[in-house]
C-alpha positions in Angstrom: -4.0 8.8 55.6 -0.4 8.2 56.2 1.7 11.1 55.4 4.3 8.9 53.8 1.5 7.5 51.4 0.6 11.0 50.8 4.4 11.6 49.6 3.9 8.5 47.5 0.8 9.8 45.5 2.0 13.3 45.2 4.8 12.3 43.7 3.1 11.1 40.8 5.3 7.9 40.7 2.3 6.0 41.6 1.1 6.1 38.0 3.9 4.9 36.8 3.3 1.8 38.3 0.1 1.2 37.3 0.3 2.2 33.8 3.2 -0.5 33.7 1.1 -3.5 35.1 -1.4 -2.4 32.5 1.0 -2.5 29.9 2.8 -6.4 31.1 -0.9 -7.3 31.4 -2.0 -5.9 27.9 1.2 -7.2 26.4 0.8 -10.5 28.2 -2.8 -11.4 26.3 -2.7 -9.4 23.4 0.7 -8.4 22.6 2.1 -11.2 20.4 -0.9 -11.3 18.1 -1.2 -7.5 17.6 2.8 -7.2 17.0 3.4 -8.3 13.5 6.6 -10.1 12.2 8.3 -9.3 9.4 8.8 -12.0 6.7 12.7 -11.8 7.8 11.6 -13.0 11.2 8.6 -15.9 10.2 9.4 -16.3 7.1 6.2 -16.5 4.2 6.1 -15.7 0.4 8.3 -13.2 -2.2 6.0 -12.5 -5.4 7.8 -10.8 -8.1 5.0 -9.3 -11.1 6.1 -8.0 -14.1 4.0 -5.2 -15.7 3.2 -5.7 -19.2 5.0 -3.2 -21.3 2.3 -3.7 -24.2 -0.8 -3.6 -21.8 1.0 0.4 -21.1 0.8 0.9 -24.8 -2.6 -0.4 -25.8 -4.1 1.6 -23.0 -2.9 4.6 -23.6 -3.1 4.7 -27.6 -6.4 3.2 -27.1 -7.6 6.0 -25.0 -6.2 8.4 -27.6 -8.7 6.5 -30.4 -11.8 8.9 -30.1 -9.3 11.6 -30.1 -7.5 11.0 -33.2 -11.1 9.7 -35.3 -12.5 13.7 -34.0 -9.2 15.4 -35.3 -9.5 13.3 -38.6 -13.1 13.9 -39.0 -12.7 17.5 -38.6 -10.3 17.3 -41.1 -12.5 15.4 -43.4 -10.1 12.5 -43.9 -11.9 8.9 -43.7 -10.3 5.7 -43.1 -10.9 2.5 -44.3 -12.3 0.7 -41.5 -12.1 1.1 -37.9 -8.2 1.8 -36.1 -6.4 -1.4 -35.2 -5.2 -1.4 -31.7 -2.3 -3.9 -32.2 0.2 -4.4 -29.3 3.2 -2.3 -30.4 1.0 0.9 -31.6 -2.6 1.9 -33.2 -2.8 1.5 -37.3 -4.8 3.3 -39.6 -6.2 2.4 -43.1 -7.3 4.7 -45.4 -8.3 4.7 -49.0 -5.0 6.1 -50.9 -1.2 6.8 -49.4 -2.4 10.3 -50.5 -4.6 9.9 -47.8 -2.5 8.6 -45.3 0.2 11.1 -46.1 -2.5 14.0 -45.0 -3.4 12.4 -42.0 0.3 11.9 -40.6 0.4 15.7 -41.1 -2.7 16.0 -39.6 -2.1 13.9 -36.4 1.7 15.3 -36.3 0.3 19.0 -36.1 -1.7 17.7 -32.7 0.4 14.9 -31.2 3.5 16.1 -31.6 5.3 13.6 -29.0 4.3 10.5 -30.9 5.9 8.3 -33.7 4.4 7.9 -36.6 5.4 5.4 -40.0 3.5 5.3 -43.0 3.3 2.1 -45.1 1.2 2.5 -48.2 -2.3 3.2 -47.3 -1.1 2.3 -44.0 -0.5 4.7 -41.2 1.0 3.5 -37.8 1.2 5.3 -34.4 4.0 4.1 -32.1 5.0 5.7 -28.3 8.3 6.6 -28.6 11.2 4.8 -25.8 11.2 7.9 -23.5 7.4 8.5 -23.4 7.0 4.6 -22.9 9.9 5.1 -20.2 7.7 7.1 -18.1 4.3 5.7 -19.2 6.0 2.1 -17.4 7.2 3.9 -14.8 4.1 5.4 -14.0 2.0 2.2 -14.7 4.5 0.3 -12.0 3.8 3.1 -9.4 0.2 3.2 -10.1 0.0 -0.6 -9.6 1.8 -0.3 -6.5 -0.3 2.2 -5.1 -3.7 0.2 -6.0 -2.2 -3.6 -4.7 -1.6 -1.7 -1.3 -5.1 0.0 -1.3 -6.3 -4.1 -2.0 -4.6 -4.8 1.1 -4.6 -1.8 3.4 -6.1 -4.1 6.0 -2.8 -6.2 5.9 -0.6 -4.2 7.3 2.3 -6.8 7.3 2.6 -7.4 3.2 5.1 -5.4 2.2 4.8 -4.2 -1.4 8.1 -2.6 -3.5 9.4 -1.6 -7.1 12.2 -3.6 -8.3 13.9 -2.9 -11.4 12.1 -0.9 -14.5 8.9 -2.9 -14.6 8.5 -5.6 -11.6 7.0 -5.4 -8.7 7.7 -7.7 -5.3 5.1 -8.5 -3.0 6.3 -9.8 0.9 3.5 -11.6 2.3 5.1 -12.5 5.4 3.7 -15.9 7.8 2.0 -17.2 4.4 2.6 -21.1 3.5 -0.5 -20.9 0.9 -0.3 -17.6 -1.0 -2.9 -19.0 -3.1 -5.5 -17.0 -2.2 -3.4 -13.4 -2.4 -1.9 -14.1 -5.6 -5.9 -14.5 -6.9 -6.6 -11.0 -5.3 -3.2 -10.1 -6.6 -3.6 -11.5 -10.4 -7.2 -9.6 -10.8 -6.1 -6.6 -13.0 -10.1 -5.5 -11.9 -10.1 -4.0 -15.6 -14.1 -3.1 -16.2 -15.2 -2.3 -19.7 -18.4 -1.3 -21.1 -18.7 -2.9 -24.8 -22.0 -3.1 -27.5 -22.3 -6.8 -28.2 -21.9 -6.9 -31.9 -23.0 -10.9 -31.8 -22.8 -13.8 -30.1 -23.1 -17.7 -30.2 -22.9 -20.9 -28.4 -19.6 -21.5 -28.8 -16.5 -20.0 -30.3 -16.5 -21.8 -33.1 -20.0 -21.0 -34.0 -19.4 -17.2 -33.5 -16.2 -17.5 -36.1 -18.0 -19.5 -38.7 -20.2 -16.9 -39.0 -17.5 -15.2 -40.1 -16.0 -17.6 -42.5 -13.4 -18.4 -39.9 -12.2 -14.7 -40.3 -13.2 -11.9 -36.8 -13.8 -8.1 -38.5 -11.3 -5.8 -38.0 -11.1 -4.2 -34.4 -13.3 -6.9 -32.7 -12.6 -9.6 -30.4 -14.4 -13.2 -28.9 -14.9 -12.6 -25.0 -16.5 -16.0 -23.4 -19.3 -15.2 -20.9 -19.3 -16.0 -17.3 -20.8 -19.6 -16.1 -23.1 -19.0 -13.0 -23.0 -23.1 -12.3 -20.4 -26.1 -12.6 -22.9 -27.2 -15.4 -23.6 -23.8 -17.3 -23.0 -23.0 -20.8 -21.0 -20.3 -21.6 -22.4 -17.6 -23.7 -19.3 -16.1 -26.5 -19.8 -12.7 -27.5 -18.0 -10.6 -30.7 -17.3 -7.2 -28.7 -15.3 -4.5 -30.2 -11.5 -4.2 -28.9 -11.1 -0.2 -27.8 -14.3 0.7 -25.9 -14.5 4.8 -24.6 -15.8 3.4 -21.2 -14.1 1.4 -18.3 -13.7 1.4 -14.7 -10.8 3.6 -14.6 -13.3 6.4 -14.7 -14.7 5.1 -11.5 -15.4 7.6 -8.6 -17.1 4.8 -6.2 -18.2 1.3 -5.8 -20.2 -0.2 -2.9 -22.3 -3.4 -2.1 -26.2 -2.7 -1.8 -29.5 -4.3 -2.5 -31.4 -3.6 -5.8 -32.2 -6.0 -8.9 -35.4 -6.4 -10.1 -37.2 -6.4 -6.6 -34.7 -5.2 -4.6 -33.6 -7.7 -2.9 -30.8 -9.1 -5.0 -26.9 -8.4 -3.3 -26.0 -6.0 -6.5 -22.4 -4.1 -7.0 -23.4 -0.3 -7.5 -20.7 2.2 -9.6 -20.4 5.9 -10.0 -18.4 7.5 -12.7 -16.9 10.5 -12.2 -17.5 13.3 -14.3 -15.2 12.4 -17.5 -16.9 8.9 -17.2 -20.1 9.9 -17.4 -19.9 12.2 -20.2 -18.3 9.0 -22.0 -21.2 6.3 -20.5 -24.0 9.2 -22.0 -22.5 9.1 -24.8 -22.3 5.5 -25.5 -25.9 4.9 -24.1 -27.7 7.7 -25.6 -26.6 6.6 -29.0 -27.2 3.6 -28.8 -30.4 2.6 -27.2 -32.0 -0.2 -27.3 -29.2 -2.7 -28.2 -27.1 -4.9 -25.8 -24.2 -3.5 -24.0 -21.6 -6.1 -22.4 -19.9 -5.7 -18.9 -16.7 -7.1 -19.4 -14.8 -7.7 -16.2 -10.9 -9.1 -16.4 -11.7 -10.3 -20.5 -15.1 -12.0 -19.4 -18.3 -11.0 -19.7 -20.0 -11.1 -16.3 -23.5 -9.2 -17.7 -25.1 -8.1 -20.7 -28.5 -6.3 -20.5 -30.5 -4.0 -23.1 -29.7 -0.4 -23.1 -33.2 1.1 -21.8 -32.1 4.8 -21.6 -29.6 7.0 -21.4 -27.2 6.3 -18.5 -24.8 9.4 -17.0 -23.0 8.7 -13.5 -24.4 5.8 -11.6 -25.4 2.3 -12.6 -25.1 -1.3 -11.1 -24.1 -5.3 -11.2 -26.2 -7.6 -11.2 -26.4 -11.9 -11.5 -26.7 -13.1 -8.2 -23.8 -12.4 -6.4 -22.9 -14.0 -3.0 -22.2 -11.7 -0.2 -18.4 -12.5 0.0 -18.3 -12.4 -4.4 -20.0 -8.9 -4.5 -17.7 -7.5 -1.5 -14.5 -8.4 -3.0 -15.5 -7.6 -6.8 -17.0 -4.0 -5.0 -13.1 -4.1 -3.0 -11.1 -4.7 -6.5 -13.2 -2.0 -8.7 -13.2 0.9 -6.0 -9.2 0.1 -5.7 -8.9 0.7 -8.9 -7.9 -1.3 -12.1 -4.2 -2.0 -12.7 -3.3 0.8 -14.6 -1.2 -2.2 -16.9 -1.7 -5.7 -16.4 0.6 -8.4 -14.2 2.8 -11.5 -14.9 3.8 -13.8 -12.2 7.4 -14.7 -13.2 9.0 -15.4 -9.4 7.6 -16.9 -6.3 9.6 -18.0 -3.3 9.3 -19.7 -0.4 10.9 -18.3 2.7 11.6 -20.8 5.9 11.1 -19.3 9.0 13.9 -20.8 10.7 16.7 -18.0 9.9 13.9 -15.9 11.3 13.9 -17.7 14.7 17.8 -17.8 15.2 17.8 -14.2 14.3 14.9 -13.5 16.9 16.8 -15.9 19.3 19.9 -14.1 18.8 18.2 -10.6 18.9 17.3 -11.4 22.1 20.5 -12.3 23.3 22.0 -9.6 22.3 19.6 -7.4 24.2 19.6 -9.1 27.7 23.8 -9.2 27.2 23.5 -5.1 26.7 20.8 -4.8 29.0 23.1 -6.7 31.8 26.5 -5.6 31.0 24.8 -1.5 30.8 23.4 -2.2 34.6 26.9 -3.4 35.6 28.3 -0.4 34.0 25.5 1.8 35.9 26.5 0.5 39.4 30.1 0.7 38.9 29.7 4.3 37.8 26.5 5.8 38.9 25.6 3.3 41.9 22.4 3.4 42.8 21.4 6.0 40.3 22.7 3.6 38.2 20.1 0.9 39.4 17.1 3.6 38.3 18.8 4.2 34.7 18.1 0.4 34.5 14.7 0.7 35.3 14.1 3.7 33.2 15.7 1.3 30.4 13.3 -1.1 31.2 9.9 0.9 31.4 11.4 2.1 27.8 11.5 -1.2 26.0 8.1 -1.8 27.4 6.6 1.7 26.2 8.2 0.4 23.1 6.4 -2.9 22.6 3.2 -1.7 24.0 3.4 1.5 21.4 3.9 -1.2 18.9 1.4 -3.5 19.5 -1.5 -0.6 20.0 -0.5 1.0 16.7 -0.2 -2.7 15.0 3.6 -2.1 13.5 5.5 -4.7 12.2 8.8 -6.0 13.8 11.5 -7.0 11.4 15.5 -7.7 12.0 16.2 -4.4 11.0 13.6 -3.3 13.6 15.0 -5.0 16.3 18.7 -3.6 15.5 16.5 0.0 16.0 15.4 -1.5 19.4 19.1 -2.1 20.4 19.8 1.3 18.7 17.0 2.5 21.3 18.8 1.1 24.2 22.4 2.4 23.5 20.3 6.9 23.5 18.0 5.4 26.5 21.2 5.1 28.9 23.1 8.3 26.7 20.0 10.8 28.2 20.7 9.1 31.8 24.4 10.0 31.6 23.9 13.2 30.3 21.3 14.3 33.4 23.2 12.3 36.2 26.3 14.3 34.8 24.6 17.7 35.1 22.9 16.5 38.7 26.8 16.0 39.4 27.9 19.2 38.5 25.1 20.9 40.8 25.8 19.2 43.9 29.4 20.2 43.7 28.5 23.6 43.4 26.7 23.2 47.0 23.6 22.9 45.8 20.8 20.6 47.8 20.2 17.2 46.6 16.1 18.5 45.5 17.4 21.2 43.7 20.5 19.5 42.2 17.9 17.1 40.9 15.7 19.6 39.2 18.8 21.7 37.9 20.1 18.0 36.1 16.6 17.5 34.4 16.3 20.8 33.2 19.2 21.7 32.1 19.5 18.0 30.1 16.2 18.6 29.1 17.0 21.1 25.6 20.6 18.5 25.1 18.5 15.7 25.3 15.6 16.9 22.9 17.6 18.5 20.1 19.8 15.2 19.7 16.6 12.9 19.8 14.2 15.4 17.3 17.6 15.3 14.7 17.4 11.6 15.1 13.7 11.2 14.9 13.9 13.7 11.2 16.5 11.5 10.1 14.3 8.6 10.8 11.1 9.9 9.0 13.4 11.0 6.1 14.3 6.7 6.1 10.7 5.8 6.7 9.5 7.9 3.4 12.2 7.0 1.4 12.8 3.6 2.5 12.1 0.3 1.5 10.8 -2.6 3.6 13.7 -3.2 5.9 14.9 0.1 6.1 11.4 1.2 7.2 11.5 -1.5 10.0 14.6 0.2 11.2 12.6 3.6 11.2 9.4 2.7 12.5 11.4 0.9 15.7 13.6 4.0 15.8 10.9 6.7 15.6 9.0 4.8 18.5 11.9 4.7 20.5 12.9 7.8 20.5 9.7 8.9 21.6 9.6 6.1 24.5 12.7 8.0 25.5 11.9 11.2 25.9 8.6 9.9 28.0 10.8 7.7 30.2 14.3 9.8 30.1 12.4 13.4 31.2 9.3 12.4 33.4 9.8 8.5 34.4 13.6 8.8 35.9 12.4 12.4 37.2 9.5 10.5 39.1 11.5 7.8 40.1 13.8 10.3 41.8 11.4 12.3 43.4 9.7 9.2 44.8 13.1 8.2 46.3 14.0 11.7 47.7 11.0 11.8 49.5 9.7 8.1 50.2 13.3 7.7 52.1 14.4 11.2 53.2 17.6 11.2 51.2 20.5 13.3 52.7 23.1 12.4 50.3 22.6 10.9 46.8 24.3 7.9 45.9 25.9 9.3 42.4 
């Protein structure tokens, strides 16, 4: 073999070739489809939901029901009827204000945090405005946290608090939101509830009645499995001690009758269970509704006692029993959603500002190799280069780990640029230094690197913390400026210490340099 070839490949600069044709070539075929956009840049869809502030207080007085009947039954006080969960607070009836009066004391002496007003026999329970403060607050988060677990394969939709109590949804590239604001408007709220009666119709189901529901109950229609299916109404209490926030796990599986039915499969975790025992052991042998999102999807007789694990049935289709498994192991909205905004976002500021972006880069990226000849020369020329094999790093890192590109992003990409060409100065400025101290050109290169090397990584780790720091506590665009910035700063370091340094040696001993062009 040559020796010059030999030079060549020990040098190591040889891979540094390759890996870039593999990287043009990768980015050439699969690059624009696995580097997202930004909604800034294509434009799509804003959602604004607001979380209802009395879906927070129903849930969590209404959790607090089988609570307050123990305390009061250990207390021997009995009410008149069953608690009313109304949507400002839970009310109690009992027999005498006597009555009431001891309970207040009663449910004061355990729940000390809580309001409580008394009207005759009457006693209310209310949450007071710093509880239900943080009880929104939490319910918004909560919500947040459950819509991104819903579309963790989307990596694009961006998903923010705004306010007190909304939430806004960026689905970026999306004409039709149609079928995200479906996924999105599914609160996924699963209730187990002991039919108490049902009917043909609603009107049949109140006439019973004399027009008039008992207290603490509710009409829930029943699902139709066909366009030309009757539905089924059914009189189902309102507070029930079992629903799917209890859920530890729900997957798609075979089962039914013979097996061979596409059935949703649940497991409770250990609070949920002791609740679905309870329920199912005392009440065996009467029918217990499966309410999904205020419809009743199944009702079947309670056979035996039931503790961690059960299943959905009623012939689901594949893609209906993967997405209603998707929404109940997400989770239910911990408090349920308006839509009160949607907007439509044209993509055309998005182009100009790509257009423009652009621009701006190739002016920089011309203007900084101008700069590098008239300063550095021909070092200058490989600064360029090493600029170059950056941005590409850059895009390729992107596409592999599927980020999304926003304007913000690509003023981090320019950001890159401008610390690319700062390590270069600082290295050619040390190799500088060590050539006027005598040294030889091989050893004033390997004196520049290192002693760069500690400069260059303290000021690009500060930067990359202070990026991580914007990422975490960022929203949207600031977290495009981070993710471009954190990327490129790593994309430096590669190409700033061990490309340029390559590049060099390759030079040095491809042509047998006997003075450096610095």
């Amino acid at each position: 073999m040559n020796h010059s070839v030999q030079r060549v490949l020990s040098a190591g600069f040889t891979v540094w070739v390759i890996l870039a044709a593999a990287m043009c070539g990768y980015l050439y075929k699969s690059g624009k489809k696995d580097i997202r956009f930004g909604i800034d840049l294509v434009g799509g869809t804003y959602i604004t939901l607001q979380v209802q502030q009395n879906d927070v207080i129903k849930n969590y007085l209404g959790d607090k029901i089988a609570a307050f009947e123990s305390i009061l039954k250990s207390a021997h006080i009995e009410m008149d009827g069953k608690p009313i969960l109304a949507h400002d607070g839970l009310i109690f009836k009992f027999l005498s204000t006597n009555t009431a009066h001891e309970a207040e004391s009663v449910l004061k002496s355990e729940e000390k945090f809580l309001k409580y007003d008394l009207d005759g026999a009457s006693l209310k329970v209310t949450l007071p405005d710093a509880t239900l403060s943080k009880l929104l607050s939490d319910a918004v988060e909560a919500n947040i946290e459950i819509l991104r677990s819903r579309f963790s394969s989307l990596s694009e939709i961006h998903i923010s608090k705004q306010g007190a109590s909304q939430i806004v949804v960026e689905l970026p590239n999306v004409s039709d939101p149609h079928q995200a604001k479906a996924m999105i408007g599914k609160s996924a709220v699963l209730e187990f509830k002991l039919v108490e009666d049902s009917a043909a119709s609603r009107e049949t189901l109140l006439a019973k009645y004399d027009g008039e529901l008992p207290e603490g109950t509710v009409i829930v229609p029943g699902q139709r499995r066909g366009a030309f299916d009757e539905a089924t109404y059914y009189l189902l209490p309102v507070y029930t001690p079992v629903s799917g926030k209890y859920f530890k796990n729900a997957y798609v599986d075979f089962g039914g009758q013979f097996g061979t039915d596409l059935v949703v499969h649940f497991e409770f975790d250990p609070e949920g269970g002791k609740r679905f025992y309870e329920l199912t052991s005392e009440n065996i042998g009467k029918p217990l509704a499966i309410v999904l999102d205020d419809e009743v999807i199944q009702v079947a007789i309670i056979q035996a006692a039931i503790s961690t694990k059960g299943q959905i049935t009623g012939n689901h289709k594949p893609d209906e029993a993967t997405t209603l498994s998707k929404l109940l192991k997400s989770g239910a909205f911990k408090a349920k959603v308006d839509f009160v905004e949607e907007r439509q976002i044209g993509p055309t500021l998005g182009q100009e500002a790509i257009q423009k972006g652009l621009i701006s880069c190739i002016i920089g990226l011309v203007l900084l190799l101008l700069f590098g000849i008239m300063y550095y020369r021909l070092c200058g020329v490989f600064s360029f280069l090493t600029l170059v094999y950056n941005i590409v790093l850059l895009l390729m890192f992107m596409a592999l780990l599927h980020a999304t590109l926003t304007l913000p992003g690509i003023a981090g990409m320019i950001l890159t640029v401008g610390m690319a060409i700062d390590s270069s100065i600082l290295i050619y400025e040390r190799i500088k230094e060590a050539l006027r101290e005598g040294r030889s050109i091989s050893v004033a290169v390997d004196d520049g690197f290192s002693e760069a090397m500690w400069v260059i990584l303290d000021s690009n780790i500060t930067t990359f913390i202070v990026a991580t720091v914007l990422y975490f506590f960022g929203t949207g665009p600031i977290q495009g400026f981070a993710v471009t910035m954190m990327i490129g700063i790593i994309t430096t370091l590669l190409t700033g210490l061990f490309f340029l340094k390559s590049l060099f040696k390759f030079y040095l001993r491809f042509f047998n340099v006997q003075k450096l062009s610095i």
